[in-house]
N, C-alpha and C positions, 0 to 999 in steps of 0.2 A: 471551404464549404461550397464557393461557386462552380470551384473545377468539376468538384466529384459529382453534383446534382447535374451538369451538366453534359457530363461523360456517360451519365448511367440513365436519364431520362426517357430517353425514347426508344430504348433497349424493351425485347421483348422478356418482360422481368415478371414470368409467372410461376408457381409455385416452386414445382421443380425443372429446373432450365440452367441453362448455360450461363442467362444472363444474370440471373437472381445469385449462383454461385460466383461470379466473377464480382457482383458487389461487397458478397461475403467474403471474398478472399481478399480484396483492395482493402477493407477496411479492418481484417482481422490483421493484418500488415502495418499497416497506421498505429494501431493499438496494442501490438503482441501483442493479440488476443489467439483463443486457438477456436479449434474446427471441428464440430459433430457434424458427422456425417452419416445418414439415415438411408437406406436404402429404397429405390421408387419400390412398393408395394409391401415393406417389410410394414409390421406395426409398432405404434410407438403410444404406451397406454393403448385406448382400445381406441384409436385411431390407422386410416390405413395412408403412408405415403403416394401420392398420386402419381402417375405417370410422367415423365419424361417427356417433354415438350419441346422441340423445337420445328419452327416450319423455314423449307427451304423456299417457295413462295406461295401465294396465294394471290389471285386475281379472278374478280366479276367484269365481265364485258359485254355491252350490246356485240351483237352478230357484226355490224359494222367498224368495230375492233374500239370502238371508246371505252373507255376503264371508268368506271362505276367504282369499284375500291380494288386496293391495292396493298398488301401486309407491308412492300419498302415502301411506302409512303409515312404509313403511320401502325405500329403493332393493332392498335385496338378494329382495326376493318375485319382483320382477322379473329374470331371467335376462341377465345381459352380455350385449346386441347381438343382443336379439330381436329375430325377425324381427315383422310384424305379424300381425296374427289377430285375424277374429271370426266368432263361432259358438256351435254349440252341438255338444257331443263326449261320446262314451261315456268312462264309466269304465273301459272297456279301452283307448282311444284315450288319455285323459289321463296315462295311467302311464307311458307314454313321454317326457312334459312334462314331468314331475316329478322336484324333487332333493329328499331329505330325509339326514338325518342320524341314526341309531339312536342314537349314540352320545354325539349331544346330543340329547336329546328334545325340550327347548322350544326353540331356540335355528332362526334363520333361516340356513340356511347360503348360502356365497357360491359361486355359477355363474359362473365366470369362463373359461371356451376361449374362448367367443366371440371374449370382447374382445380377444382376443392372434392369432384368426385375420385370412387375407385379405377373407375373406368370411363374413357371417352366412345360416345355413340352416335355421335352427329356432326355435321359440320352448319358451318352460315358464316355470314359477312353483321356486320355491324354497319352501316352508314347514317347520313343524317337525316332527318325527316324529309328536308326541301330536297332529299334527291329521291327520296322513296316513292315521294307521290307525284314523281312523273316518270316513275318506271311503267310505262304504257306497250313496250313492246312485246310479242307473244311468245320468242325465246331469249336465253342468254347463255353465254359460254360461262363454267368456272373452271378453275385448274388450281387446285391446290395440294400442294405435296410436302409433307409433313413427318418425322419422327416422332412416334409416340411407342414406350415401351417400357421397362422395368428395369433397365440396365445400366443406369446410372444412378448417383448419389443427391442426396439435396444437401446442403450446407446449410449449418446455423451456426452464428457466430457468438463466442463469450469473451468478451474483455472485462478486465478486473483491474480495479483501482483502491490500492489499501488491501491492506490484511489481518486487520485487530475488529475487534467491537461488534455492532450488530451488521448484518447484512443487507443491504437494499437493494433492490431491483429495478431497473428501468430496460425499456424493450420498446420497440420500431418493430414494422414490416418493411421485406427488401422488395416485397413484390409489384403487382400493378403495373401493369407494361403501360408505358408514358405518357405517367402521370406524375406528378409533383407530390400534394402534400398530402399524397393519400400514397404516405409510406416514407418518399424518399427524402423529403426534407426534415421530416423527424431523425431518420436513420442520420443524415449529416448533423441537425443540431447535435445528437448526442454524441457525435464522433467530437465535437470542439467542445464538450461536456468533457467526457474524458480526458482529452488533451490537458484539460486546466488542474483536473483532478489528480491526473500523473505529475504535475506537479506541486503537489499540494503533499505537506506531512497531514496525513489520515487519523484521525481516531477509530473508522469504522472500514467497513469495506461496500463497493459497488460494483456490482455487475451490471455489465451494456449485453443484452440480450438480440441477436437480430438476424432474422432469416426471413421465410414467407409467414404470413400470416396464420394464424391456428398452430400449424406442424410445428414452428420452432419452436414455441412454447412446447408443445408434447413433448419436442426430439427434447430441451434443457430439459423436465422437469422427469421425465422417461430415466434420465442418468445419474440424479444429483440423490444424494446417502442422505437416511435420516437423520445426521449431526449436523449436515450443509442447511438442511432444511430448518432446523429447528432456530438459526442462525439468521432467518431472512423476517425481520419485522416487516417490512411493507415493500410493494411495490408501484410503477408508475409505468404507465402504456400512455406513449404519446402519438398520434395521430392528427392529423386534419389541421397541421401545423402552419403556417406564411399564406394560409388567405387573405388576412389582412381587415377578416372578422370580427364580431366580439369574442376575445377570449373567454375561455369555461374551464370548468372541470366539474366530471362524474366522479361522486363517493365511490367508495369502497363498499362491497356490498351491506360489510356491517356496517357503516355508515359514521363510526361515529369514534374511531380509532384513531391511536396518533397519528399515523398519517395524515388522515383525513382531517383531523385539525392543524396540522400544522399548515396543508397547502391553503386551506381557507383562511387563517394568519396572514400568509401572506399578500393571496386574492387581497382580503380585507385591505390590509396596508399599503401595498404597493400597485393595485391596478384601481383604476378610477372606475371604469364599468366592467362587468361581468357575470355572466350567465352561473350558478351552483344549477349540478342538476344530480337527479338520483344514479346509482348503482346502470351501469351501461347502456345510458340515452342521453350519449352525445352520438356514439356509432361505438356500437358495439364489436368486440376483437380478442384480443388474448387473454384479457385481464379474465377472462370465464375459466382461463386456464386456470393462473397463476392465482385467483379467489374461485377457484371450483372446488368439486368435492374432495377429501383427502389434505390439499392442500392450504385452503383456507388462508391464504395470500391476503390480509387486506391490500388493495390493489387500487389506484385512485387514475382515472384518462386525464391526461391534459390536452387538451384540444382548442378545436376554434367550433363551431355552429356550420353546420354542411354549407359547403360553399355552393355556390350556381351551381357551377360544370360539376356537380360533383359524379365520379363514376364517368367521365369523358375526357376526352380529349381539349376539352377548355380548359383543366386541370395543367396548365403547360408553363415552363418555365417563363413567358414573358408577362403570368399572371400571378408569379410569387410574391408576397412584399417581406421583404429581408425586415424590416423594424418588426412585424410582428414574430422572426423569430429570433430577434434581438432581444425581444422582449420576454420572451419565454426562456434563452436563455436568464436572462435576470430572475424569471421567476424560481425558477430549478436549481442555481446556484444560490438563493434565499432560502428556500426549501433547506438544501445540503449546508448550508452554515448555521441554522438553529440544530442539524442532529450533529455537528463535527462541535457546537459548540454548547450544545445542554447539561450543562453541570449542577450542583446543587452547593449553593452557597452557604453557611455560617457565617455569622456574626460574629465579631470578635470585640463589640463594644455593645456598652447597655445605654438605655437612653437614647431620643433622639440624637443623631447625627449634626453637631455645628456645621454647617455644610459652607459658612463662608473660613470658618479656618483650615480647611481643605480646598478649598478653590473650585468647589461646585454647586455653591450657592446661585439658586436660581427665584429670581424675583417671581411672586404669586401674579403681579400687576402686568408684566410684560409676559408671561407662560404657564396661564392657570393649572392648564391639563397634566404637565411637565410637572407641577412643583408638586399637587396631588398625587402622579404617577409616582415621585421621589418619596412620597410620607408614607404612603401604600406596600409600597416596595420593603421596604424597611419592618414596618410591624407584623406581615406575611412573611419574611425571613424567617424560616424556623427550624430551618436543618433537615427537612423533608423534602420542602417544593422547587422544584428546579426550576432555570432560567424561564423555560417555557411556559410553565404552571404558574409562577410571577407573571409573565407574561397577561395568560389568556382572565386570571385573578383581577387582574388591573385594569385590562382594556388597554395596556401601552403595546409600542409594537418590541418585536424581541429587540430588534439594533437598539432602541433607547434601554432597555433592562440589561443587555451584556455591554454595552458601552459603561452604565453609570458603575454595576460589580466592575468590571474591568478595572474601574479610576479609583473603587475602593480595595480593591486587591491589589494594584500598586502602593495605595499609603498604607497595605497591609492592616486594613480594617476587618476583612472578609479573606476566607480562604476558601478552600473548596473542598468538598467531599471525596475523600481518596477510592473514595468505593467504587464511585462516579464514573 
């Protein structure tokens, strides 16, 4: 996880670009996953692919040759999908170039329309506030020289994990030139998602979705037949991953879907604090795709709360914290174990359960909630409600409900619904 985040970090990783494709190609690699390829300006739904980006350099300088920003220093000095330019410009001329941020002083913030437009029509620099407000002299030199055009491809990446049952979706941005967890440490968690999942016998299948922001969604959902589609219960857009935040998650627009309860299942039981927030207000992204119209994706963000740097260059790998996506992985593998293991149990005995001539007798005085959740369990058994719906019925968390069937389907108490 640490090599790829740090291989691909400070790469200029915007919509469509060399850099953004070379993450989708490393990672579709890792994954046998394969490779949509979109054309810069072709349409995908009633979206348009935006131009082809790459800049060969970019540089601001006082007349006395000192460098004010620089693109090899850091991508974001340089503006998404500048145009070219060189010359020499008044300080009243440059002011209209120019993005700074008060509110982060040092910090390089991120000029991003561009790259989400049809077309590029301007140029500018990005710098930090403390350098902005003592740009006092009355010219400056730029030089920026740039490939912008329609002649190449954008990559979006699908890896598949399983191939039975219902469909689930999970999706990252590759974009964001260097920045962290606004894209790329999502796109890595879920690459060591996958990895665990390829080894896992499947009841259902998952797809890792992952390109630039917005497009990839359109370019997958632009391709996919309506049998694939009918096939995809829910989806998860992760973003704004290893700040090291309080973790969150935004509903599904409907709000109120399995999905949507199952990730709040596990919120509840296994994270001690966190944010629920409504339908796309943590930072809104794909999920408008993948729950837009037509498609109707329930579709749930898992994220963190906007970090500081957000949209800047404080965004940087010495300010990731790996536990919080340690910890997400936990969540999303909790998540993936109540749908790989949601069955519906029968009874195979009438009457309360002797639970100490089975060896799962649990004392009222030492485990009130436990021995409640075990009587509960039992009379809600009815050949309808599955592990889950026992679950959310009881208040117990699912590991305690497929653990206890578990140890009654070994004494062959309970069986399961073949339907299932």
């Amino acid at each position: 996880m640490k090599s790829l985040i740090k291989k691909h970090i400070n790469t200029n990783r915007t919509p469509v670009s060399d850099a953004s494709n070379d993450l989708v190609s490393e990672v579709a690699e890792i994954l046998n996953g394969k490779i949509i390829k979109s054309r810069s300006g072709s349409e995908v739904l009633t979206w348009i692919i935006p131009e082809y980006f790459k800049c060969h350099k970019a540089v601001l300088k006082r007349l006395n040759g000192d460098v004010i920003a620089d693109f090899n220093k850091h991508p974001l000095y340089l503006w998404t999908n500048s145009i070219n330019f060189k010359g020499r410009v008044s300080r009243s001329e440059l002011e209209s170039h120019i993005m700074t941020d008060k509110t982060m002083p040092d910090a390089v913030p991120y000029h991003y329309k561009q790259g989400f437009h049809i077309k590029s029509s301007n140029w500018g620099f990005s710098i930090p506030y403390n350098v902005y407000k003592n740009l006092n002299d009355e010219e400056y030199d730029v030089d920026i020289e740039v490939e912008l055009n329609n002649d190449k491809d954008m990559f979006t990446g699908v890896a598949e994990a399983g191939s039975g049952g219902d469909t689930y979706i999970f999706a990252a941005h590759t974009c964001h030139p260097g920045q962290a967890t606004d894209g790329l440490t999502n796109v890595a968690l879920l690459v060591e998602i996958f990895k665990t999942l390829q080894k896992m016998d499947l009841k259902n299948t998952y797809k890792f979705i992952f390109g630039p922001e917005y497009y990839a969604a359109a370019a997958f959902l632009n391709q996919i037949s309506g049998e694939e589609l009918k096939k995809i219960k829910g989806g998860f857009f992760l973003d704004l991953i290893g700040g090291g935040l309080q973790p969150a998650f935004s509903t599904s627009f409907q709000g109120n879907t399995f999905v949507d309860k199952v990730v709040e299942h596990v919120f509840t039981h296994k994270v001690n604090d966190y944010e629920k927030r409504g339908y796309r207000e943590i930072v809104g992204n794909d999920e408008m795709f993948y729950n837009g119209p037509y498609y109707n994706i329930p579709t749930v963000t898992l994220g963190e709360i906007l970090p500081k740097g957000y949209h800047s260059n404080d965004d940087n790998y010495e300010n990731i914290n790996f536990e919080s996506i340690s910890q997400y992985y936990n969540i999303i593998m909790d998540v993936i174990k109540i749908f790989e293991n949601n069955s519906v149990p029968i009874l195979k005995y009438k009457g309360p359960l002797c639970l100490s001539r089975y060896n799962i007798f649990i004392d009222i005085r030492e485990n009130r909630n436990a021995y409640r959740h075990i009587e509960a369990l039992q009379i809600l058994t009815d050949g309808k409600k599955s592990y889950f719906d026992l679950a959310l019925d009881t208040g117990a968390d699912f590991d305690f409900v497929l653990d206890f069937y578990n140890k009654l389907i070994e004494k062959k108490l309970v069986s399961i619904d073949k339907k299932d």
